[in-house]
C-alpha positions as CSV (number, residue, x, y, z in Angstrom):
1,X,-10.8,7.3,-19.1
2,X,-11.3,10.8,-18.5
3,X,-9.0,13.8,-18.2
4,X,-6.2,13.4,-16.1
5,X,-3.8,16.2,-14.8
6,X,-0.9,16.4,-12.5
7,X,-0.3,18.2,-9.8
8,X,2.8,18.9,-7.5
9,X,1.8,19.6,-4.0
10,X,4.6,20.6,-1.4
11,X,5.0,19.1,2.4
12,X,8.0,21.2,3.5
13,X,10.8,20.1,1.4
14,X,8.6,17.0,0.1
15,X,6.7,17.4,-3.2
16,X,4.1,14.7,-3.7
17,X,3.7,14.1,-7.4
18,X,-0.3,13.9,-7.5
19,X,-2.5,12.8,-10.5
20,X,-6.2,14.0,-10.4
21,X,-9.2,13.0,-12.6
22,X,-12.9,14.3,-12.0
23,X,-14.5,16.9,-9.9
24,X,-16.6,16.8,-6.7
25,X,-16.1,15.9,-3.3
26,X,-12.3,14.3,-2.9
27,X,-10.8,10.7,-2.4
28,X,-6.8,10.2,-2.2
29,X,-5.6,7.3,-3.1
30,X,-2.4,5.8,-1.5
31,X,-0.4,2.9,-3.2
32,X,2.0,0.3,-1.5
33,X,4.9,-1.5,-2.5
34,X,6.5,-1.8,-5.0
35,X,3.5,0.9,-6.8
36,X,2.5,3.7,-8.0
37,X,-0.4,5.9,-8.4
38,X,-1.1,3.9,-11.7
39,X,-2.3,1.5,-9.2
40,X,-5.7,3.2,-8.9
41,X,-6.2,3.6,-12.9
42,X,-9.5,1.6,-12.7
43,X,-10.9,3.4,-9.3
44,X,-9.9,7.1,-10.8
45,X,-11.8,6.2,-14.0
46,X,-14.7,4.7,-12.5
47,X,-15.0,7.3,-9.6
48,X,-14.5,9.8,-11.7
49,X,-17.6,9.6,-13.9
50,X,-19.8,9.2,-10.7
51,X,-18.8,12.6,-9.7
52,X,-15.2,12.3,-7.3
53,X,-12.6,14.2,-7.6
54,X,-10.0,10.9,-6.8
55,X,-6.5,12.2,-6.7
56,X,-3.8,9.3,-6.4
57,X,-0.4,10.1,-5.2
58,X,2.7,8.9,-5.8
59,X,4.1,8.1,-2.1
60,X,7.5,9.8,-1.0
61,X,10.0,7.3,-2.4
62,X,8.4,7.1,-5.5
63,X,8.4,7.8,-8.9
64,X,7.8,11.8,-9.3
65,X,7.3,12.4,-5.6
66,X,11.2,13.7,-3.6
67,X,12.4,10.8,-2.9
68,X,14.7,11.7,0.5
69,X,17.4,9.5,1.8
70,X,17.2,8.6,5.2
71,X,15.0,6.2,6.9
72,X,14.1,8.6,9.4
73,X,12.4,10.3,6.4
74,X,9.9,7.5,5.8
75,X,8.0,7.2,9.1
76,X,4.1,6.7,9.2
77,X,3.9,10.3,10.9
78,X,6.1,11.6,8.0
79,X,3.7,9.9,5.0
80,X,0.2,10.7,6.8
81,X,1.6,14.3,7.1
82,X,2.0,14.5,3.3
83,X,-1.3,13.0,2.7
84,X,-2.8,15.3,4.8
85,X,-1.0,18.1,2.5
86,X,-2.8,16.6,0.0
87,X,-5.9,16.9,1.2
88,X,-5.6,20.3,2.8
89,X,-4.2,21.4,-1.0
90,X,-7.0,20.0,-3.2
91,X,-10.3,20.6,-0.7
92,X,-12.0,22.5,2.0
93,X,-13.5,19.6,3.4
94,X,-12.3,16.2,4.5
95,X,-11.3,13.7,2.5
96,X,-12.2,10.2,1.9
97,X,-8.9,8.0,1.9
98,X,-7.8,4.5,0.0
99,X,-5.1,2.8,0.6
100,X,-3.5,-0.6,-0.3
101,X,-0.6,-2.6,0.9
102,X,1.6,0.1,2.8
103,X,-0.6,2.7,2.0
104,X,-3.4,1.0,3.9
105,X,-1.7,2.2,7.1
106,X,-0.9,5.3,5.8
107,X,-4.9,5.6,5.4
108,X,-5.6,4.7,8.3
109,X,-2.7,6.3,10.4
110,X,-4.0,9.7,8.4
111,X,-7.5,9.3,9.8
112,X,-5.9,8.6,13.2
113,X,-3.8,11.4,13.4
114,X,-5.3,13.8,11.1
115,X,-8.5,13.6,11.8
116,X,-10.1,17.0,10.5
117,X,-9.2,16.1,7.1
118,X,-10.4,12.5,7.2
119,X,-14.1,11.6,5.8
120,X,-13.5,7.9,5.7
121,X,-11.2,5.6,5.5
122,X,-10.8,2.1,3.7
123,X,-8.2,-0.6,3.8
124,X,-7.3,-2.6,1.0
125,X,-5.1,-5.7,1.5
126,X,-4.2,-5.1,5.0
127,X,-6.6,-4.3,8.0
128,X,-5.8,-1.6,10.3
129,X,-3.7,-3.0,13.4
130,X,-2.3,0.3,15.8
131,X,1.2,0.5,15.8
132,X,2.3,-1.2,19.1
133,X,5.8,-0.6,21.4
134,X,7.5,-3.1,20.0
135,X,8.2,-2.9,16.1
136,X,6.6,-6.2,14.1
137,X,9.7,-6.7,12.7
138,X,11.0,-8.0,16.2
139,X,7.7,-10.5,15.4
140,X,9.3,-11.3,12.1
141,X,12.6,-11.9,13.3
142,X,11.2,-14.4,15.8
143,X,9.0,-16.1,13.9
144,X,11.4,-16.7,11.2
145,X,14.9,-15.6,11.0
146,X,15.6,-17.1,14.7
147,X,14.0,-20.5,13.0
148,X,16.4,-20.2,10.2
149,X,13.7,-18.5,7.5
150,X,13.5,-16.3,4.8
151,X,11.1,-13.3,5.7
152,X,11.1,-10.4,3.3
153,X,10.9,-7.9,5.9
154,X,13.6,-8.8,7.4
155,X,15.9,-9.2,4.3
156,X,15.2,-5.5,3.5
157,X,16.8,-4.4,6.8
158,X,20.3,-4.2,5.1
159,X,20.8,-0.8,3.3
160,X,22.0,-1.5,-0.3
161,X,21.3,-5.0,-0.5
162,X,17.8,-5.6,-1.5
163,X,18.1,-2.4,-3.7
164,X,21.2,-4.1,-5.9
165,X,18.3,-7.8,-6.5
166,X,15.7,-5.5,-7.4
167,X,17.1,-2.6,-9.4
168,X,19.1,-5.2,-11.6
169,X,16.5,-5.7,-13.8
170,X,13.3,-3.8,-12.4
171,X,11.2,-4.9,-14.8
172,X,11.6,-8.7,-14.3
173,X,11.9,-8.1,-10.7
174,X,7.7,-6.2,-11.1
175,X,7.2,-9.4,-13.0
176,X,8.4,-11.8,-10.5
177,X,6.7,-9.9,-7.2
178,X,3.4,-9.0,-9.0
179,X,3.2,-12.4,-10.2
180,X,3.7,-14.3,-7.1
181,X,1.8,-12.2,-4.8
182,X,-1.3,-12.6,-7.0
183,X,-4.4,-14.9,-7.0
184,X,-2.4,-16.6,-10.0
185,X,-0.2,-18.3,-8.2
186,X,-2.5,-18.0,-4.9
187,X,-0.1,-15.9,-3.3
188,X,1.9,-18.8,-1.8
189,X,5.4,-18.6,-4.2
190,X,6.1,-14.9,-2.3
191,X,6.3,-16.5,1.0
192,X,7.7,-20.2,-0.4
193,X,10.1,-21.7,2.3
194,X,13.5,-21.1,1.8
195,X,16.6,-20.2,4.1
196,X,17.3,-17.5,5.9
197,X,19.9,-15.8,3.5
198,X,18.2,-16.1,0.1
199,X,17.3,-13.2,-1.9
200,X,13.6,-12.3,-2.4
201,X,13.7,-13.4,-5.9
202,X,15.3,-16.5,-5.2
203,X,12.7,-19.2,-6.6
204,X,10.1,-17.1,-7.8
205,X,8.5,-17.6,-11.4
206,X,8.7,-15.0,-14.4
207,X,5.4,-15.5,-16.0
208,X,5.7,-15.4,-19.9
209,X,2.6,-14.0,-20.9
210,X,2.0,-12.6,-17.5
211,X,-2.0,-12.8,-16.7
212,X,-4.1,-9.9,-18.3
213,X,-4.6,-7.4,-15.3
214,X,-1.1,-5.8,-16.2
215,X,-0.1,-5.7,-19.5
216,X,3.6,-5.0,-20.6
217,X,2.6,-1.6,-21.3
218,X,1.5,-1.6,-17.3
219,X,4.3,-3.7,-16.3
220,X,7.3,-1.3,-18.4
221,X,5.4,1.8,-16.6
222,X,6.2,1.0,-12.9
223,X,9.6,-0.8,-14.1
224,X,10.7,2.4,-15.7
225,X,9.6,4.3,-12.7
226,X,12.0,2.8,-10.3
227,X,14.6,2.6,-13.0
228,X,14.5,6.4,-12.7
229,X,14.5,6.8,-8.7
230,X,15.8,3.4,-7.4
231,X,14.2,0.9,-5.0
232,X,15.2,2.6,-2.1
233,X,12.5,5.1,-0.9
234,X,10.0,2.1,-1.2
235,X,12.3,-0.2,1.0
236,X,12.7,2.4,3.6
237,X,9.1,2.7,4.8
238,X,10.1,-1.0,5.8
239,X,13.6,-0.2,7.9
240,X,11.5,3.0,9.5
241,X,8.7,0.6,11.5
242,X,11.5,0.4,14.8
243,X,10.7,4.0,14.6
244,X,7.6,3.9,14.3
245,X,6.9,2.1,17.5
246,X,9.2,4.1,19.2
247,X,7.4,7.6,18.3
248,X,3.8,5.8,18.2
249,X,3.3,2.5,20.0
250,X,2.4,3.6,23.3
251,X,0.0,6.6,22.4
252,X,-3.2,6.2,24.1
253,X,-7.0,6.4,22.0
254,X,-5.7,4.2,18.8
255,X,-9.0,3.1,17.3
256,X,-10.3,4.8,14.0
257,X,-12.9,6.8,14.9
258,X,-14.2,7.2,11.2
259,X,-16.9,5.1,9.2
260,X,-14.5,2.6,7.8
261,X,-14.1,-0.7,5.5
262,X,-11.7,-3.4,4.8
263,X,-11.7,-4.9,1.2
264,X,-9.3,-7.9,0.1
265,X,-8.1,-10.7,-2.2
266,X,-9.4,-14.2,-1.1
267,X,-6.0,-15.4,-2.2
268,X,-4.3,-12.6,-0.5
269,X,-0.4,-14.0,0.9
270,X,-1.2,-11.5,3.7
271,X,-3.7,-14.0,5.3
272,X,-0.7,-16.4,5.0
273,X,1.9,-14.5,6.9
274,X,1.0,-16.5,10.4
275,X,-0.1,-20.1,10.2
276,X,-3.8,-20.2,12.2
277,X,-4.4,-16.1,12.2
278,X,-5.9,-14.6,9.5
279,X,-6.3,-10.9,10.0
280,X,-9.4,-10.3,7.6
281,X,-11.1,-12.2,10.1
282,X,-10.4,-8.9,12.9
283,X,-10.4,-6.2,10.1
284,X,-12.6,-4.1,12.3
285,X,-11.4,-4.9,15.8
286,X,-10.0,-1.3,16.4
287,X,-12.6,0.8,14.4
288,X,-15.1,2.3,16.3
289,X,-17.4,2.4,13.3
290,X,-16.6,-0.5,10.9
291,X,-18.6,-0.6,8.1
292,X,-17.8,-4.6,6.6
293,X,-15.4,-6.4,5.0
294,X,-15.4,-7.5,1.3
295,X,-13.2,-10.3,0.3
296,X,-13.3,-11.1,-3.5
297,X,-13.0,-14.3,-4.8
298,X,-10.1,-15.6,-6.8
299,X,-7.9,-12.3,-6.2
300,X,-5.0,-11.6,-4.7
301,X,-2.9,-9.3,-3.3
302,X,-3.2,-6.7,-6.0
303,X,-7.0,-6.5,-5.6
304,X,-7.7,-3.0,-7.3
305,X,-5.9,-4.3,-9.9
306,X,-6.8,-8.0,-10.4
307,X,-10.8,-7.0,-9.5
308,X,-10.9,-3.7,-10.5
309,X,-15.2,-4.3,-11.1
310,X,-15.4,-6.5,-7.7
311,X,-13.1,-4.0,-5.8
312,X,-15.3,-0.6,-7.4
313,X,-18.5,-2.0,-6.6
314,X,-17.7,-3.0,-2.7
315,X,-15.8,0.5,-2.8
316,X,-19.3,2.1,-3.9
317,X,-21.6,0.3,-1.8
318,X,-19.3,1.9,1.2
319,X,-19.2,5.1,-0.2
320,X,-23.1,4.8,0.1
321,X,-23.2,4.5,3.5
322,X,-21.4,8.0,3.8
């Protein structure tokens, strides 16, 4: 591990708590939910001593990044805009971009819509889909609530209630999701049947030891963090998709027009959202100038994390096609 130093970089009232390690030409690293930049420790290291600059943020909602209260504050055009402050802050040229869970389309929304600060752009967990007029949660809904269904997405929607399950014991409750969303438990106890009405937590294990890509030391770290902010800021970038599709779904030109690449978990409970579709398998249907998919055995959702070697080395080879 190399040097690392922090950096507070302003977007209007939003300061984006930054953490940098290495010099030369820049990546930004985004993280999803429920993260941090920790989530990038093995990338920052590895890209680091090959001669990066890689600068992971903590998103807007999270741990030392302003953490604002409305959901009107969390919109995709709202995040990309304080990655592209990022990236205008730290370089003079574009940018190569990471992201992972919900920061994969903040990564790819940036390229989209701040394209002079964009290099390249590569998805980790979810493939880039353009934001449509009509908000996936209404998908959600239909596909389970209106069958009677649990869908996380959906329980999130009320204000207050998912923050009270999760911020009652954040660190069992980082145990609990990081578990069940991993190639550990192949992803399938985070979207385990249950009724419309249970809690998120409802049913899932607590691993005790809990498998060696986080340690407790790893696991305390993000659990601490949101015991310090809350689970809100995280939760909202889920309530603001409605308004996403109202400010983005019917723009015209939506494909990424960047050299791009998709890299996911075998075992990854995305691919298990909608029986019969698995999205990896269209990972570059709206980029003009896809690059390839890597999907890494055994791993789950938290790829980087799980794989950081496998992950780093399909990373690399698509940094060598720059």
């Amino acid at each position: 591990m190399g040097e690392r130093r922090i950096q507070i970089i302003t977007n209007g009232d939003v300061e984006i708590n930054v953490v940098i390690e290495g010099e030369g030409p820049l990546i930004v690293c985004v993280h999803g939910w429920p993260e941090l930049w920790y989530s990038w420790r093995h990338q920052m290291s590895y890209f680091a001593a090959r001669g990066y600059t890689v600068a992971a943020i903590d998103v807007r909602g999270y741990g030392g990044s302003s953490c604002p209260h409305p959901v009107a504050d969390y919109t995709l055009s709202a995040i990309t805009s304080d990655v592209a402050a990022v990236i205008g802050a730290l370089s003079d040229e574009p940018a190569i971009v990471l992201g992972h869970d919900w920061g994969a389309p903040i990564a790819w929304n940036t390229a989209r819509f701040h394209p002079d600060v964009v290099r390249a752009a590569a998805g980790l967990s979810v493939p880039y889909r353009p934001v449509g007029p009509v908000s996936a949660l209404e998908l959600w809904k239909t596909m389970f609530t209106d069958q009677g269904k649990f869908f996380y997405q959906v329980y999130f929607q009320d204000e207050g209630v998912a923050e009270a399950e999760l911020g009652a014991d954040s660190l069992k409750s980082v145990r609990q999701i990081y578990f069940s969303a991993s190639g550990d438990a192949h992803g399938a106890d985070f979207v385990r049947d249950k009724p419309h009405g249970a809690k998120l937590l409802d049913g899932l294990p607590d691993p005790d030891p809990f498998p060696a890509w986080a340690t407790p030391e790893d696991l305390a770290l993000y659990a601490d963090a949101f015991d310090r902010v809350g689970w809100r800021g995280g939760l909202n970038r889920y309530r603001a998709q409605p308004l996403d599709a109202d400010e983005l779904g019917s723009l015209p030109d939506n494909t990424i027009k960047q050299p791009a690449a998709f890299i996911g978990g075998e075992l990854d409970v995305v691919r298990q959202f909608v029986e019969g579709f698995d999205p990896y398998e269209a990972a570059g249907q709206h980029c003009d100038d896809f690059r390839g998919t890597t999907v890494v055995p055994g791993a789950g959702h938290w790829v980087q994390q799980e794989a950081p070697e496998a992950t780093n080395e399909a990373l690399g080879a698509f940094f060598d096609t720059l």
